[in-house]
C-alpha positions in Angstrom: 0.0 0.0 0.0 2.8 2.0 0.7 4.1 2.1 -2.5 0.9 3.3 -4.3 0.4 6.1 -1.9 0.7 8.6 -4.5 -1.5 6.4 -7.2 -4.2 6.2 -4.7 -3.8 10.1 -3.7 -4.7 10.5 -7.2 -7.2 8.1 -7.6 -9.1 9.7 -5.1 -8.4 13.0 -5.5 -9.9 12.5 -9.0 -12.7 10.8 -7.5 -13.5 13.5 -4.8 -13.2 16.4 -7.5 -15.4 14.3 -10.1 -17.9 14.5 -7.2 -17.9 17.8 -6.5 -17.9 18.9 -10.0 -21.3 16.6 -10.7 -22.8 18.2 -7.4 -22.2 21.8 -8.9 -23.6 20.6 -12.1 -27.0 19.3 -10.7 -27.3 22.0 -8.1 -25.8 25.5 -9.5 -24.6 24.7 -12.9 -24.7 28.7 -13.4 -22.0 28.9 -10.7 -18.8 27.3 -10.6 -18.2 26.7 -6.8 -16.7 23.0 -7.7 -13.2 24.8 -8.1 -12.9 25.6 -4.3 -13.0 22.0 -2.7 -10.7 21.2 -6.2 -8.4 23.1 -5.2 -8.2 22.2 -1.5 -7.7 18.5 -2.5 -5.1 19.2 -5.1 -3.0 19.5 -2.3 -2.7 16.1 -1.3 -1.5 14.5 -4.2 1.1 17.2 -4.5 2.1 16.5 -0.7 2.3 13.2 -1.2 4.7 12.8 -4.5 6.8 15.9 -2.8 7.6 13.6 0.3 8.0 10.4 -1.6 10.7 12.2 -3.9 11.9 14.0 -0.9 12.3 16.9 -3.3 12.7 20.3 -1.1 11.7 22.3 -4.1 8.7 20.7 -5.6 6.5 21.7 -2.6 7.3 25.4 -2.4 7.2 25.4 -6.6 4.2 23.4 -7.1 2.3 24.7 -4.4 2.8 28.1 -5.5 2.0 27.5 -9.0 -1.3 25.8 -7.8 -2.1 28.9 -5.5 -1.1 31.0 -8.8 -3.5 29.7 -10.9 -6.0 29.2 -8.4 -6.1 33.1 -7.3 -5.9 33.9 -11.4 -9.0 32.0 -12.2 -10.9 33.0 -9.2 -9.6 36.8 -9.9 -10.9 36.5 -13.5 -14.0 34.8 -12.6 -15.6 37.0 -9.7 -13.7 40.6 -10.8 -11.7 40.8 -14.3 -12.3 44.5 -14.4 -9.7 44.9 -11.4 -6.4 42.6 -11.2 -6.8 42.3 -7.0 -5.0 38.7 -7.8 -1.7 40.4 -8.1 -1.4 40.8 -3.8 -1.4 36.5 -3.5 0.9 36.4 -6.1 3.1 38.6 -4.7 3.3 37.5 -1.5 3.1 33.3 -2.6 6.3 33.7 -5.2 8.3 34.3 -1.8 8.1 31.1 -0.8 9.6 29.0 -3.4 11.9 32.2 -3.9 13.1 31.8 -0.6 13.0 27.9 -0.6 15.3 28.1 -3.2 17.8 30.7 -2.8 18.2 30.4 0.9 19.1 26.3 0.8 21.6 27.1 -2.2 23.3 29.9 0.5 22.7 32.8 -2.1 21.6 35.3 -0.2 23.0 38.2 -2.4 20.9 36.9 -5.3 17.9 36.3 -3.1 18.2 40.1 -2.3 18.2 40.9 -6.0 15.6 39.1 -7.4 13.6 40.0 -4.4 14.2 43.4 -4.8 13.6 43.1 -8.5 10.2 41.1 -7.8 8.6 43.7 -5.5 9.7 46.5 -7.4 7.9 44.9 -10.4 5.0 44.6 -7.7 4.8 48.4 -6.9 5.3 49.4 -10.2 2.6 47.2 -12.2 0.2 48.1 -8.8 1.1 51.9 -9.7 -0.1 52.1 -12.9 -3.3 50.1 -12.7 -4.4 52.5 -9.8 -3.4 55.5 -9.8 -1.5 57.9 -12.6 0.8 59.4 -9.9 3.9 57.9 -9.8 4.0 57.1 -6.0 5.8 54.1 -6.7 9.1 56.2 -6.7 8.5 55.8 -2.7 8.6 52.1 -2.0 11.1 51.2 -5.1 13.7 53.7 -3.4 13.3 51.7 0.0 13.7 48.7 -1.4 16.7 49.0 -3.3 18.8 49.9 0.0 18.2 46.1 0.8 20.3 44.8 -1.9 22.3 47.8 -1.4 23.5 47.4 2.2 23.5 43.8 1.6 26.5 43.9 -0.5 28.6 46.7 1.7 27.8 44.6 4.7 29.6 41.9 3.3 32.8 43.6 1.9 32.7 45.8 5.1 33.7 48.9 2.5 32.1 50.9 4.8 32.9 54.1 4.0 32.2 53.5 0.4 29.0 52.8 1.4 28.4 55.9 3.1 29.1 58.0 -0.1 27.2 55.9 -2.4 24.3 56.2 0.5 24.5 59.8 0.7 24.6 60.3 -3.2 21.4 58.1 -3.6 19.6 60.0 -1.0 20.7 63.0 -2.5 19.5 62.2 -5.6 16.0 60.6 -4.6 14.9 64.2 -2.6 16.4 66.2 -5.8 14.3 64.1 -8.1 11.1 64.7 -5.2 11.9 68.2 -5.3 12.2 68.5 -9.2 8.6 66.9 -9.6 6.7 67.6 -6.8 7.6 70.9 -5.9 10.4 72.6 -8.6 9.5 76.2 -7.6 11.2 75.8 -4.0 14.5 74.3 -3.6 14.4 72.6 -0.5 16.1 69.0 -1.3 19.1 70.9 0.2 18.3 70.6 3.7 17.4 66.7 3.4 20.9 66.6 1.2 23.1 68.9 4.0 21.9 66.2 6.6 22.8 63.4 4.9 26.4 64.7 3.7 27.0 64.2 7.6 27.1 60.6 7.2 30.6 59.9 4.4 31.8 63.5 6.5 32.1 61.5 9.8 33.1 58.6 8.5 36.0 60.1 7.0 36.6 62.7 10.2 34.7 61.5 13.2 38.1 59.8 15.0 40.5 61.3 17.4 42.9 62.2 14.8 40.3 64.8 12.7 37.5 65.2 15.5 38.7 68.5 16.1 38.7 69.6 12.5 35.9 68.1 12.0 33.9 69.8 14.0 35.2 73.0 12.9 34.6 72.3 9.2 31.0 71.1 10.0 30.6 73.9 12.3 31.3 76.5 9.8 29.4 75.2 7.2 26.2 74.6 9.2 26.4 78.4 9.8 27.3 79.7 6.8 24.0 77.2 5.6 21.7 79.1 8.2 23.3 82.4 7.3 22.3 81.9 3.6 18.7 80.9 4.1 18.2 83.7 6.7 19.1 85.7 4.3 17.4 84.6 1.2 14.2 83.6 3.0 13.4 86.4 5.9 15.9 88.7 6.1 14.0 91.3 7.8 14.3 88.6 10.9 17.9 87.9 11.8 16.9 84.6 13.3 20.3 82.8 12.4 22.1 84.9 15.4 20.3 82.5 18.2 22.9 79.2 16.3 25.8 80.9 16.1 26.6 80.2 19.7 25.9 76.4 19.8 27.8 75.9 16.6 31.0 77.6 18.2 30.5 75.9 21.1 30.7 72.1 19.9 34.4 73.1 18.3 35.1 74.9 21.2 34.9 71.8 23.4 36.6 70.0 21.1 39.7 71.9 20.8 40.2 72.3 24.4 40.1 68.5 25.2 40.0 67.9 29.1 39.9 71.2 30.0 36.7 71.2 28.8 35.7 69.5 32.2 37.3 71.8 34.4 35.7 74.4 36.7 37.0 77.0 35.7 35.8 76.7 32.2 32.4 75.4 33.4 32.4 78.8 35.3 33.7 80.9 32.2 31.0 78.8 29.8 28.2 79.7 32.1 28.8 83.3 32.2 29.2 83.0 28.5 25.7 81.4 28.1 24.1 83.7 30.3 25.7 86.4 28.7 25.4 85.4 25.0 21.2 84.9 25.9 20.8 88.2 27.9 22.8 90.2 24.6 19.6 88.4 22.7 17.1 89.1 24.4 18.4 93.2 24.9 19.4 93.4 21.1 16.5 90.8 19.6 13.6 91.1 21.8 13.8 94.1 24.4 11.0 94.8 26.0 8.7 91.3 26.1 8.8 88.9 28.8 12.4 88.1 30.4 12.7 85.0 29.2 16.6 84.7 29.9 16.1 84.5 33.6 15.3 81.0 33.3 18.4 80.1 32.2 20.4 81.9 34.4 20.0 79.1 37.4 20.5 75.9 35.0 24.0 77.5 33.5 24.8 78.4 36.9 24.5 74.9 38.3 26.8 73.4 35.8 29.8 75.1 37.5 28.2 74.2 40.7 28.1 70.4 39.8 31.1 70.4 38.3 33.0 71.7 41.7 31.0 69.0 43.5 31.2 66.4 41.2 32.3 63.8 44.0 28.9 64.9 46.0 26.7 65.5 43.0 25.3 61.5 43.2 24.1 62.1 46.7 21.1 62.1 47.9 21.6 65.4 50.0 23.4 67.3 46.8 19.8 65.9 44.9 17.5 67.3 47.6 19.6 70.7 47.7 19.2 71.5 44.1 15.7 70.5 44.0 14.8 72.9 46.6 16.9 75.4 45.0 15.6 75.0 41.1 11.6 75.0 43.2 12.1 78.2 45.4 14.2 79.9 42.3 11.4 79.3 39.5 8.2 79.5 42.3 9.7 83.3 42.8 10.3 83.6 38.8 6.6 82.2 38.5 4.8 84.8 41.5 7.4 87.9 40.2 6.8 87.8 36.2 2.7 85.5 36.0 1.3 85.0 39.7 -2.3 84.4 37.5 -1.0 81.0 36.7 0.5 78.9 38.8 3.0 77.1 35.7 5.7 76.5 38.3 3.8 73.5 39.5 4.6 71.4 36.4 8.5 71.3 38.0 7.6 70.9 41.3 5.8 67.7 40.2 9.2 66.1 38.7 11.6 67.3 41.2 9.0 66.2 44.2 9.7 62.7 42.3 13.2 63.2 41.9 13.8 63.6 45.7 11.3 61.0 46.8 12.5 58.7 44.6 16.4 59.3 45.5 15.1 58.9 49.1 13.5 55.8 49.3 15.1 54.1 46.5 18.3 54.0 48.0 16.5 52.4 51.0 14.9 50.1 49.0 11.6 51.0 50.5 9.6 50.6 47.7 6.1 50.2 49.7 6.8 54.1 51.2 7.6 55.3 47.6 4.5 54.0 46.4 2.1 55.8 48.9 4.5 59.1 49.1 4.5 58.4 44.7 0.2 58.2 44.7 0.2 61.2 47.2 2.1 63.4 45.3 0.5 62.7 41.6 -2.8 62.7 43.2 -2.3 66.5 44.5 -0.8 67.7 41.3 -3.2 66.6 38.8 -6.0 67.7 41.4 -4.6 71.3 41.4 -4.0 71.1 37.2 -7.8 70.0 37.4 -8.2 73.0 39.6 -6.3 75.3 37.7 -7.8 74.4 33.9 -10.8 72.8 34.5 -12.5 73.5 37.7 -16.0 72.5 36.6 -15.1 68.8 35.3 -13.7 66.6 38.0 -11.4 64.6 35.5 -8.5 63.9 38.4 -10.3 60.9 39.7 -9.1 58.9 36.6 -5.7 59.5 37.2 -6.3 58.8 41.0 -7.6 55.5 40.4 -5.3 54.3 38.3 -2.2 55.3 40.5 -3.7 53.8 43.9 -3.7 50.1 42.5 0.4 50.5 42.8 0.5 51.3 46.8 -2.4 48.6 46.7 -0.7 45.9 43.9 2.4 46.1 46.8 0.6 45.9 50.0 -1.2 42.9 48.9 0.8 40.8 46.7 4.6 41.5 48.5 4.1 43.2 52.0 1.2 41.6 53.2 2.4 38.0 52.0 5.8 38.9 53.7 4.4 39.6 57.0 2.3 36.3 56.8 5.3 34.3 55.6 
């Protein structure tokens, strides 16, 4: 019997699809439903002769073929005005691709006639559904699969990076060009991209410092030119300057960079680069450079106590210090709203959680944690929306954690 197991898979299959087909006959000549079961026991004669030949392509092949021909005839049967069968198709020819390619250790050739394959899908989908070319989209994608394929295994990585930046240059030119060819603005997309070969060329210790001077430089003289050409009447390009001298800065003077003293010097010079803004750019509006002032000041201040500035006493200090520096910034310059409160809420968190989490008192953190989220989105409720009580939901869900630990790890330690 064994040997006939394919003879009788055929036999029957025959026998099970001559059935079917005179059921449709008698029944609903008009409609051929006959093909469905068909098709379903197909498979079992194709099972069958794959595993007696113990061929590992004639599954993935046949099968795929069957599916093929199957979606085709259904496609053209229910719907030929719209080729919908393309999407099985697509997606089946993966298998016996895969099958293939992948047991043969081609992997490069896999990602080439995959690529090929679903660019041929995108393409053929594009122009039976729409007359804009939004293909362009999804075939640039998948290109960078073969791409990075090959780079990744000849490790020419800095070849890469060139060829990369080129491509992507050239796919936001060609966007720009025929979406919008009035406005030039594939050079921002292209400037970010050039970073990429740049650093691989100059990001080491050798050229870092060059590097960042070069880059520097040009980022500015960029910003200068589109200040320029696009609002000139608004000299925006002066608030940059500052961080763009600063990075080369830093780099040039190596570990001094971490000393106090030019922690001290850079947070006067911050301080005094904003306050020179706000005189010369924006006199006369809201002081807006006095809350920077503390934050430059405490970099100075952390870097003379660096040995400290992990402690749990340094951590409660400077939250104190940050709340009773902006609470007086927020009653001085907008006592009508209470904005202050939205730092309060993460430094109350910072300290709490310093406090107990060192002690590992995680049940304590939980109830001081519910108590203090509970109060501050009460008092935002207050503040924005007095007359809808939307707080409770917040509540509620924060009191199952003070609850979730009392139950399920303090109480079953106590009873242990």
């Amino acid at each position: 019997m064994k040997k006939n197991t394919l003879l009788f898979a055929l036999v029957s299959s025959a026998f099970i699809i001559a059935f079917f087909f005179v059921i449709n006959r008698l029944t609903s000549p008009a409609h051929p439903w006959f093909v469905y079961p068909a098709f379903v026991t197909v498979w079992w004669p194709l099972g069958v002769w794959a595993a007696k030949n113990r061929g590992k392509y004639i599954m993935p092949i046949g099968g795929s073929l069957l599916i093929t021909v199957f979606f085709v005839w259904l496609n053209w049967a229910t719907s030929p005005n719209f080729f919908w069968s393309m999407f099985p198709i697509f997606a089946v020819a993966w298998w016996p691709m895969a099958q293939i390619l992948f047991s043969k250790n081609k992997p490069m050739l896999f990602a080439v006639i995959g690529s090929a394959w679903t660019i041929l899908f995108f393409v053929v989908l594009n122009l039976i559904t729409s007359p804009v070319l939004w293909s362009f989209f999804p075939v640039f994608v998948v290109l960078w699969w073969p791409f990075s394929l090959h780079f990744s295994r000849t490790k020419q990585w800095k070849l890469f990076a060139i060829i990369g930046a080129v491509y992507i240059t050239l796919f936001f030119a060609l966007l720009n060009w025929k979406a919008s060819p009035h406005t030039l603005w594939f050079v921002y997309p292209a400037y970010a991209v050039a970073w990429w070969p740049l650093s691989m060329f100059f990001a080491n210790k050798k050229t870092i410092k060059l590097f960042s001077v070069l880059m520097s430089g040009l980022t500015v003289i960029l910003l200068t030119v589109i200040n320029i050409v696009y609002t000139p009447q608004i000299p925006w390009v002066l608030w940059t300057v500052f961080y763009f001298i600063w990075w080369p800065l830093c780099q040039s003077l190596g570990n001094l960079a971490k000393t106090v003293v030019f922690a001290i010097l850079g947070a006067v010079a911050i301080i005094g680069y904003h306050m020179l803004m706000y005189w010369v750019l924006t006199p006369g509006i809201h002081p807006w450079y006095l809350y920077l002032i503390l934050p430059a000041l405490w970099w100075p201040i952390t870097v003379a106590f660096k040995d400290k500035a992990h402690s749990l006493g340094f951590l409660i200090i400077s939250a104190a210090i940050f709340a009773l520096y902006y609470g007086a910034l927020n009653w001085l310059y907008s006592p009508n709203t209470f904005w202050s409160i939205y730092l309060l809420f993460p430094l109350a968190w910072m300290v709490i959680g310093g406090y107990f989490g060192q002690r590992k008192q995680y049940f304590a953190l939980s109830i001081w944690g519910t108590i203090i989220t509970i109060l501050f989105f009460s008092a935002v409720n207050y503040m924005t929306s007095p007359h809808h009580i939307w707080a409770v939901y917040p509540a509620f869900v924060i009191v199952f954690w003070p609850l979730s630990l009392y139950f399920f790890r303090v109480r079953n330690s106590k009873t242990a």
